[in-house]
Every structure is written in structure tokens, then in C-alpha cells.
C-alpha positions as CSV (number, residue, x, y, z in Angstrom):
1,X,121.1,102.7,165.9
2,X,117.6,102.5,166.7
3,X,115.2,99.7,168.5
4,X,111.5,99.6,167.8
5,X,108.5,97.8,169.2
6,X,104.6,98.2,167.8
7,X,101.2,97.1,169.8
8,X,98.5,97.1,167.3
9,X,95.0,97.2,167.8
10,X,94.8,98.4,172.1
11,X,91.7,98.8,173.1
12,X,91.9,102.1,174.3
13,X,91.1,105.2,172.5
14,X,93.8,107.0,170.8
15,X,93.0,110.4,172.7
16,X,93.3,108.8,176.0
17,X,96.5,106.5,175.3
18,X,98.2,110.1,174.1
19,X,98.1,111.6,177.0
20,X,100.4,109.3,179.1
21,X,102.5,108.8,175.5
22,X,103.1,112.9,176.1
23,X,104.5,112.1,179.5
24,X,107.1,109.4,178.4
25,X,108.4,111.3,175.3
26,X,112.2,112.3,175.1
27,X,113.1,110.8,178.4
28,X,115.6,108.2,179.0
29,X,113.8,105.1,179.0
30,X,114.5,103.8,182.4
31,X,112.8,107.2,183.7
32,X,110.0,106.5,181.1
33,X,109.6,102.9,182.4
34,X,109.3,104.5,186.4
35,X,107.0,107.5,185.2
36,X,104.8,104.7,183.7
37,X,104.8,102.2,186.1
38,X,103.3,105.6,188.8
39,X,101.1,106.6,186.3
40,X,97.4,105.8,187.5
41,X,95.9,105.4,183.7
42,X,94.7,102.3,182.2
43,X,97.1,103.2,179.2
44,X,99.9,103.5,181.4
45,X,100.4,99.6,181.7
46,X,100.1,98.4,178.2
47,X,102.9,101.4,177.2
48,X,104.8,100.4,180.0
49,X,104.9,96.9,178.5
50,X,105.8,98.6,174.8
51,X,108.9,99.8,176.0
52,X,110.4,97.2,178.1
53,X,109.6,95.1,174.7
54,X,111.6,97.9,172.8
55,X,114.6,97.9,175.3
56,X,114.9,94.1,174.8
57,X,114.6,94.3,171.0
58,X,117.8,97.0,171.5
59,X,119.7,95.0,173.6
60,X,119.0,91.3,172.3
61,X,118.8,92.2,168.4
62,X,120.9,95.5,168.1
63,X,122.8,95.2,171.0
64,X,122.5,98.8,172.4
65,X,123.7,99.5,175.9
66,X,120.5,99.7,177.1
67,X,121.4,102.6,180.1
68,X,121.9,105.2,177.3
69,X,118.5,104.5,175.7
70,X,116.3,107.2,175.3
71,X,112.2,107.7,173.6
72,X,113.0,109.5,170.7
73,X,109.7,108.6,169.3
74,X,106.5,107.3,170.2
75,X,103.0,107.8,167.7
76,X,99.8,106.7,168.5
77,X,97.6,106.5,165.5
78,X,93.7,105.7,165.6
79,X,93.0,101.4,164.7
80,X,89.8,100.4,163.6
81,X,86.7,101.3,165.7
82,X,84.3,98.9,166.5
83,X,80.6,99.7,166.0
84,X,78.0,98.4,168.8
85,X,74.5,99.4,169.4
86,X,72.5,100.4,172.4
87,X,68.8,100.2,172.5
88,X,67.3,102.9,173.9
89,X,63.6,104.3,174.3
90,X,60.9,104.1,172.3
91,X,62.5,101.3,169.7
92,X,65.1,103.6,168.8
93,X,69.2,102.5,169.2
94,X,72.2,104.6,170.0
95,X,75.5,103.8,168.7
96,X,78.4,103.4,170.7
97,X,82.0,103.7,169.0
98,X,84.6,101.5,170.8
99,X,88.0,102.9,169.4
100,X,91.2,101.0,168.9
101,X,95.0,102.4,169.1
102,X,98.1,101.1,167.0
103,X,101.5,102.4,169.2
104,X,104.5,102.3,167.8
105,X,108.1,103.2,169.8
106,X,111.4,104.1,168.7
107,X,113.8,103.8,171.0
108,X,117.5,105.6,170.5
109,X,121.3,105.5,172.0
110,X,122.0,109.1,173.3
């Protein structure tokens, strides 16, 4: 049985959220939740959020045990990006991309 949780639209860019998802994959998701919560990353928080929302889906909706839990998947996919402008010298403007992450976590009974 599995137990998944989303978070759509983060406002963090999709390169920088995967590099903490990489450290939480296929662990046990109380050790994922500790790595997290040491992790000095401004994705580290909102993940950290994502899985204790999964581990409640499994225990309140599925009713997994939740001490055998384990990451069996997490995907970070690119969101929409946001377009803004910068002016910069002589009249021109420079455009700034401000990116956006969709996570998604699957969460499985070892």
C-alpha cells in the first residue's frame, strides 16, 4: 500500500529543491524527516513538511504502520516560471526568471 502527498507550485527552483530530494530518497521516512529537519537549505523545510503530510495520509487514510514507512519515490518536476523584468542601463531591461517546483512523494510499507 502506498501513501502520497503533492506540493504544487514552491517557489523554489526545481534544480535546487533536487538536491535535498536526492538526500531523502530510499530512506525510512523517520531518518528522512531527521536528515531534513539538519539540512541547512531553504528547500529542506517545505520537503520536510511534504513528508510528515504523506506519513499522516498513510496512517489516517491507509492505515500503514507508520515505523516501516519508507521514500520509495519523490519527483520534482519544473511549475510555471514567472517572468519579471529588471531595468538596467541605458533604457534597456533584463529579464529575470523566477522558477516554480511541483513535488510529489510516495511513501511505502517496507
Amino acid at each position: 500500500m502506498q501513501a502520497r502527498a503533492k506540493l504544487s507550485y514552491l517557489r523554489i527552483s526545481p534544480r535546487k529543491v533536487r538536491l535535498v530530494a536526492d538526500l531523502v530518497r530510499n530512506r525510512p521516512a523517520e531518518e528522512a524527516l531527521k536528515t531534513l529537519r539538519f539540512t541547512g537549505k531553504a528547500a529542506s523545510r517545505p520537503l520536510k513538511k511534504l513528508i510528515e503530510s504523506a506519513v499522516a495520509n498513510a496512517e489516517n487514510n491507509h492505515g500503514l504502520d507508520i515505523d516501516v514507512l519508507w521514500v520509495r519515490e519523490i519527483q520534482v518536476n519544473e511549475g510555471p516560471t514567472l517572468k519579471r523584468f529588471r531595468p538596467r542601463a541605458q533604457g534597456r531591461a533584463f529579464s529575470i526568471m523566477k522558477r516554480t517546483s511541483h513535488v510529489s512523494v510516495v511513501l511505502e510499507e517496507r
